[in-house]
VMD Tcl script that draws the C-alpha trace (Angstrom):
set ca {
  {-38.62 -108.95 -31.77}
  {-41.26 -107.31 -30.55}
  {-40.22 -107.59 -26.94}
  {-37.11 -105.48 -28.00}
  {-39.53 -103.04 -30.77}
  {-41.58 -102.99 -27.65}
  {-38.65 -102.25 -25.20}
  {-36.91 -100.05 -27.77}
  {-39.82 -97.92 -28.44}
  {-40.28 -97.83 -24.09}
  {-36.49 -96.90 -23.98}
  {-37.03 -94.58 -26.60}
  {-39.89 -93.23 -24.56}
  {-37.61 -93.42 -21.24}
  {-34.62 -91.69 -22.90}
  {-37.20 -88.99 -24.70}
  {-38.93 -88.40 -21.50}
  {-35.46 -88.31 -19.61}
  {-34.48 -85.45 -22.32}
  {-37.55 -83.76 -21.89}
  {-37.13 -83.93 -18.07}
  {-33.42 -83.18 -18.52}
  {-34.14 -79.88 -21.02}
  {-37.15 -78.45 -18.99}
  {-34.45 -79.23 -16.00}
  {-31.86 -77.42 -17.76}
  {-34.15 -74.14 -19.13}
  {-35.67 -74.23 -15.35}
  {-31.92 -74.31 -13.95}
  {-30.73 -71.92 -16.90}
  {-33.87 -69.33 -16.86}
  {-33.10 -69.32 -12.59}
  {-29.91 -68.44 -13.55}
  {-30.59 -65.94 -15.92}
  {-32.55 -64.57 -13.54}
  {-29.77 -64.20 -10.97}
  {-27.79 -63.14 -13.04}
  {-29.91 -60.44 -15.42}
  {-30.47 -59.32 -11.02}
  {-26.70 -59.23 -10.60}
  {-25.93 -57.44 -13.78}
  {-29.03 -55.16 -12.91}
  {-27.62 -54.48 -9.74}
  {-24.04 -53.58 -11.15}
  {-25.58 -51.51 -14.18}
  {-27.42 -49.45 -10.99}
  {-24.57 -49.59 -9.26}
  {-22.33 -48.44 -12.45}
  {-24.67 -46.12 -12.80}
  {-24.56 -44.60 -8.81}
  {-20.53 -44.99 -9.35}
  {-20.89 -42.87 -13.04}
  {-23.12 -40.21 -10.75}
  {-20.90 -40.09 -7.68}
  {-17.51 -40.00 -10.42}
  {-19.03 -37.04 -11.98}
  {-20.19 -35.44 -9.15}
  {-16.42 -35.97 -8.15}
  {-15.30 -34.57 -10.87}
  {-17.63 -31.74 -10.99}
  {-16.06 -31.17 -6.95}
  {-12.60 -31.84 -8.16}
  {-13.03 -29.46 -11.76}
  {-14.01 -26.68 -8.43}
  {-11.37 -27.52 -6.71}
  {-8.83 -26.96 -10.08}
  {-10.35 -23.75 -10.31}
  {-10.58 -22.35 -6.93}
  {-6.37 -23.61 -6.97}
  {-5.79 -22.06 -9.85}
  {-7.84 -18.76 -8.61}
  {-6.23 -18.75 -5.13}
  {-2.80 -19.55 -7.05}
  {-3.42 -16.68 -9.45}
  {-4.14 -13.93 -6.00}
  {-1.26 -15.85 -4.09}
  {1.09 -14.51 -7.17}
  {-0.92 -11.42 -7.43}
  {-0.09 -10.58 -3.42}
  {3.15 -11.87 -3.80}
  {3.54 -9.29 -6.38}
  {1.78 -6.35 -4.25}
  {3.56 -7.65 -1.18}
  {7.11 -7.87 -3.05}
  {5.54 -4.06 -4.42}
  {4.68 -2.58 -1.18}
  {8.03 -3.83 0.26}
  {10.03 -1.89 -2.57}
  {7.44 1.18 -1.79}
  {8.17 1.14 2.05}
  {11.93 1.00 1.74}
  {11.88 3.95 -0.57}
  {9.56 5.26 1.54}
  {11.77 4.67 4.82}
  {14.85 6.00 2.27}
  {13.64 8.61 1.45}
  {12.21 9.53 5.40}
  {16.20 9.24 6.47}
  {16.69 11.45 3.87}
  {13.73 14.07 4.65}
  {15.12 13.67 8.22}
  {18.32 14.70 7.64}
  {17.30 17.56 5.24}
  {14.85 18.33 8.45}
  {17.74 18.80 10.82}
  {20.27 20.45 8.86}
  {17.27 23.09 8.37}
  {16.48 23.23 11.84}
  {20.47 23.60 12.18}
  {20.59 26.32 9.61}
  {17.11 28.14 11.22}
  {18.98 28.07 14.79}
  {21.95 29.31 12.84}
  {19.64 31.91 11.60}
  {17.93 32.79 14.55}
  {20.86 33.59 16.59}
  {22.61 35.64 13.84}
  {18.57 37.40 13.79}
  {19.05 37.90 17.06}
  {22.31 39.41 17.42}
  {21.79 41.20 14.44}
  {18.87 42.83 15.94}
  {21.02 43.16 19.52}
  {23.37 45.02 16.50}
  {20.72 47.15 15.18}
  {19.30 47.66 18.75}
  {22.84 48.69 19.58}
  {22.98 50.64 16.83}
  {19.50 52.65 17.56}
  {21.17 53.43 20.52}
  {24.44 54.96 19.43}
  {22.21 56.39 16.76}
  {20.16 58.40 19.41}
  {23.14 59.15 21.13}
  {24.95 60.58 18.26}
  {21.51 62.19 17.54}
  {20.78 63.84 20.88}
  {24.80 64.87 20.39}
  {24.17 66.37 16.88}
  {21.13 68.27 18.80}
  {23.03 69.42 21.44}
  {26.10 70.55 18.92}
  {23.38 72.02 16.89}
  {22.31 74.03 20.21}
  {25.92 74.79 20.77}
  {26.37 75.93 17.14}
  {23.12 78.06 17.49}
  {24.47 79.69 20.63}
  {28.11 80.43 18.98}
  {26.38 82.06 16.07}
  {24.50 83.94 18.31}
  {27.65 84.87 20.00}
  {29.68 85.52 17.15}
  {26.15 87.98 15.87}
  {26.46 89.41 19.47}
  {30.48 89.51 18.86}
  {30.45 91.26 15.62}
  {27.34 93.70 16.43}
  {29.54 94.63 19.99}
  {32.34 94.87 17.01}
  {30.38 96.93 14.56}
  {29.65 99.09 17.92}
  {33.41 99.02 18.82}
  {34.44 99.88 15.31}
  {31.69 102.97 14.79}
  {32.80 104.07 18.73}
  {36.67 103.88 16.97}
  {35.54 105.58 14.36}
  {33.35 108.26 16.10}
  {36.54 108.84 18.18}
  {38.67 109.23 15.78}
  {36.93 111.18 13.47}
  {34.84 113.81 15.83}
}
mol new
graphics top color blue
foreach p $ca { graphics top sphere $p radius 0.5 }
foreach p [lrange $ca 0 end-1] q [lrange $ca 1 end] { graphics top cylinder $p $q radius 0.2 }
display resetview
């Protein structure tokens, strides 16, 4: 029995060395691991990280990009409503031209209308002046004529007065 103590206790031996071999083995093969793998997960906590950077720097571009839309959205309505304002404007505007047009020509009507009643009204008076002086000159030369026939009927009724104090010196010597 001591042959089997003796090759127990050297199994025993073999078996505890084998575990020993087998555990340092398997911490070697797990700490390797580990190592790879605390690497790997390294690598994709850096590369998480890079990814969280590069997300909020994308979000920080697309958040811009929101607002700028919103902002160019916000003068696109704001045109639209000076464009849609401007376009009301110019067709009251271009109304309202027609309109000043039209008043334009019926005054120019009326002033041509005006002028050439001006005109012949001042042929008229012109006309008139004339006849005027005529008459005048007429009136003048009646006046003359009067004069002269008052002066003749004087002359006529001192030759008279003569006659008569001749008739009467006649008659009564």
């Amino acid at each position: 029995m001591g042959f089997i103590n003796k090759n127990a206790n050297t199994i025993l031996l073999f078996l505890l060395l084998l575990s020993a071999a087998a555990l340092i083995g398997a911490t070697i093969f797990f700490q390797l691991n580990f190592e790879r793998i605390n690497t790997e997960y390294n690598q994709k906590v850096g590369q998480l990280q890079n990814i969280n950077k590069e997300l909020a720097e994308q979000q920080s571009m697309l958040d811009k990009v929101k607002e700028e839309l919103s902002l160019k959205t916000a003068r696109e309505e704001r045109f639209s409503e000076q464009y849609t304002e401007v376009r009301e404007d110019k067709e009251k505007l271009a109304t309202e031209k027609k309109k000043l047009e039209s008043t334009k020509e019926e005054l120019e009507e009326d002033l041509r209308k005006a002028s050439n009643s001006l005109a012949a009204a001042k042929a008229e008076i012109q006309a008139k002046k004339e006849l005027l002086k005529s008459y005048e000159e007429q009136i003048a030369d009646l006046e003359d004529d009067v004069d002269a026939y008052k002066q003749a009927k004087n002359d006529c009724e001192a030759d008279l007065d003569d006659c008569e104090d001749d008739l009467d010196s006649c008659l009564n010597p």
